[in-house]
Residue, then its C-alpha position, 0 to 999 in steps of 0.5 A: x456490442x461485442x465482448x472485445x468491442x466493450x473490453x477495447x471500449x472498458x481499456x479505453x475507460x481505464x486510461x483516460x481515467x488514469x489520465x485525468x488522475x495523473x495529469x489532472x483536468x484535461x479537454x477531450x480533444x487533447x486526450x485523444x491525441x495524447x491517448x491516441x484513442x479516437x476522438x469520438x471514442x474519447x467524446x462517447x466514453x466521456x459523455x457516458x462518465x458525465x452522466x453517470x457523475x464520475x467526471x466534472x466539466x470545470x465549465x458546465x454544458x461547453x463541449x471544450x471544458x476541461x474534464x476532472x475527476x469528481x472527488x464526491x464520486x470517487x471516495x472508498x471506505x477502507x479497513x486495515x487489520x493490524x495486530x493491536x487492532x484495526x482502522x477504519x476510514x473513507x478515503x477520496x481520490x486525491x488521498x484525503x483520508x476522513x472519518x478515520x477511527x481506531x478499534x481495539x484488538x479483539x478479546x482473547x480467543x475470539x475466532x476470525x469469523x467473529x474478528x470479521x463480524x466485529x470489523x464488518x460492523x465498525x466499517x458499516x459504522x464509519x461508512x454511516x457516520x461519514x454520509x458518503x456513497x462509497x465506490x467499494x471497501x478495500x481491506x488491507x491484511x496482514x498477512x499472506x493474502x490471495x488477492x484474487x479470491x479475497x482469501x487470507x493463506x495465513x497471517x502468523x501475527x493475528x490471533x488464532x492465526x487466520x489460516x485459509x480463511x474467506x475475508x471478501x464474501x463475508x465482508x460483502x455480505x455484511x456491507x452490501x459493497x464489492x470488496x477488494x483485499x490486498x496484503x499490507x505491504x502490497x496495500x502500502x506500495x500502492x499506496x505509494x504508488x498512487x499518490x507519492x509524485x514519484x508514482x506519476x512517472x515510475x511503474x516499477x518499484x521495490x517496497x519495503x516496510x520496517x514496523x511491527x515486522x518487515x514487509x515487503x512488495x514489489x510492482x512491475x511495469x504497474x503490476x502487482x507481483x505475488x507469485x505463485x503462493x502469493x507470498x512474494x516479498x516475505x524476506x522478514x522470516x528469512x534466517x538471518x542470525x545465530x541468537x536464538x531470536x523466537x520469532x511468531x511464525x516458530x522459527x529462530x533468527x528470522x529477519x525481523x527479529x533483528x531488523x523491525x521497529x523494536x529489535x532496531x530500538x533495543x539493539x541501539x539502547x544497548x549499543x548506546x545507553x542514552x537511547x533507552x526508554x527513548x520513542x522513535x521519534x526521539x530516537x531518530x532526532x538522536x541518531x541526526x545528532x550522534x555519529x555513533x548512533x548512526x553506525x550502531x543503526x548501520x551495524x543493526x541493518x546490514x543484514x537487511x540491506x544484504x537481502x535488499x541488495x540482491x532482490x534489487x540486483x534480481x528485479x531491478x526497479x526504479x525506485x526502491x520506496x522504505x517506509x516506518x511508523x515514523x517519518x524521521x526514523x523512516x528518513x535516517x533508516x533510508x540513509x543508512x540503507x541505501x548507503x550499504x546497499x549501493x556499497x554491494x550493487x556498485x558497478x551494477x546497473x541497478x546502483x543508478x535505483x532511486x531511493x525514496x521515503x514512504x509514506x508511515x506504514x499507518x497511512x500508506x495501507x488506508x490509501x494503499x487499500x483505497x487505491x486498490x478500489x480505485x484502480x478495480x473501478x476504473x477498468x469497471x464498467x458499472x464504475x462501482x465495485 
């Protein structure tokens, strides 16, 4: 087979693997003609999946059953790297994330070669512990990331800073298992993306996170935007302020020092005193029942919503996707948000933007980076990564 006949041959793959995991169990012949691809192309490439364990027939040895993704097939094992520590877990295709298993911080001083070791043998733990046979490891980081080369450039919220340092080689060595690295905002987006409904028919997305710091991707037309030094969407070290905020990169007044989770938290206790000492799920319960308390968040979240305003007027997407810690603060952040933002796109195309909540940024990055291994395999021709 020539090289553009098994590049025209994985592409074919790929879509009615993303098919069947959109639309769901499908028969062959109504896969060619929704597809238009040939039909004994369809049946061939099929018959390859079939064998190899990826699809299920819902009627095993009829020719016209419908075709399915196999769940027991299509599951990863995901790591997420945070500041207070890292998660591991294995997720399957429809989203359903197991084994899930929370790792401290690592001790003060330890290098990010030893941090990788550390995380290395809790993923291989986790991996054990569930009996699974993994498609491959997704790794979501926090920080600037080359995701092409698995590469972090610098990741101002880990200890000792992270700065180029190779994440995918050491990881695959220790695992034995292809590995796929992503940015947590990108991670989280596609998170998202693949298994939020609004993923079934939209493929180009703004997305924001609110949590320890601001995070924030984009997606066009399916395709993940990092930009030329893959730090596409750092609006949260953007100077937004005149206190003298310190913030982790070195500079003052940066975004996030007014508008992440414990700024907002901070600057509504002073704004309205029974808020103090309050979690954030109390806090968003109080902000449904005090008026006050909604405007005081509004206030607080102007100068995000400025900047958000005008990356949204710039790339114009379908669906701007916000997302915290907590669904009920996620859901008062969103109304408040996307009511200033469409005060500054009125009368542009770009008010018609559909705003939708996210996922907890806690979820969102396991399946973000899960689905990272997903969409690698699907265009694979061994399948695995």
């Amino acid at each position: 087979m020539s090289s553009e006949q098994t590049r025209k041959r994985l592409d074919n793959q790929d879509r009615i693997l993303r098919h069947l995991r959109l639309a769901g169990a499908d028969q062959r012949s109504s896969m060619s003609d929704v597809l238009e691809i040939r039909k004994s192309s369809v049946t061939s490439i099929c018959r390859e999946l079939l064998d190899r364990g990826v699809l299920l027939e819902r009627e095993p040895g009829v020719f016209r059953s419908p075709l399915s993704l196999d769940p027991t097939y299509f599951k990863a094992a995901v790591l997420d790297i945070k500041q207070s520590g890292a998660t591991t877990a294995i997720v399957t295709v429809d989203g359903t994330i197991e084994h899930r298993a929370e790792h401290p911080a690592p001790k003060e001083g330890a290098s990010a070669e030893d941090q990788l070791k550390d995380h290395a043998r809790n993923l291989k733990s986790t991996i054990a512990d569930s009996g699974a046979s993994v498609l491959g490891v997704g790794c979501c980081f926090p920080g600037i990331t080359q995701a092409e080369t698995g590469k972090s450039v610098f990741a101002i919220n880990l200890p000792s800073g992270w700065r180029d340092v190779e994440i995918t080689a050491p990881l695959q060595s220790a695992l034995s298992l292809g590995v796929t690295v992503e940015s947590d905002a990108s991670c989280e987006l596609l998170g998202n993306w693949w298994f939020k409904p609004w993923g079934k028919e939209q493929d180009s997305a703004i997305y924001l996170s609110i949590d320890e710091g601001i995070g924030c991707a984009q997606l066009n037309r399916g395709r993940l935007i990092r930009g030329r030094h893959f730090a596409a969407g750092e609006l949260g070290c953007l100077t937004s302020g005149d206190e003298g905020r310190p913030c982790l990169c070195g500079k003052r007044d940066c975004l996030q020092t007014y508008c992440a989770s414990a700024p907002l938290l901070a600057g509504l206790a002073e704004k309205v005193g029974s808020v103090a000492g309050k979690d954030i799920s109390e806090v968003a319960t109080l902000i449904g029942q005090k008026p006050e308390l909604a405007s005081a968040l509004a206030m607080l979240l102007r100068p995000l919503a400025d900047k958000l305003a005008t990356v949204v007027a710039l790339t114009d997407p379908d669906v701007l996707v916000i997302a915290t810690a907590d669904e009920a603060f996620t859901a008062q952040i969103c109304t408040a948000l996307d009511g200033l933002m469409r005060e500054s796109l009125k009368g542009l195309y770009s008010e018609q933007i559909s705003v939708q909540e996210g996922f907890q940024c806690s979820e969102a990055s396991l399946l973000g980076a899960a689905a990272a291994v997903f969409r690698k395999s699907f265009t694979a021709s061994e399948i695995r990564v």
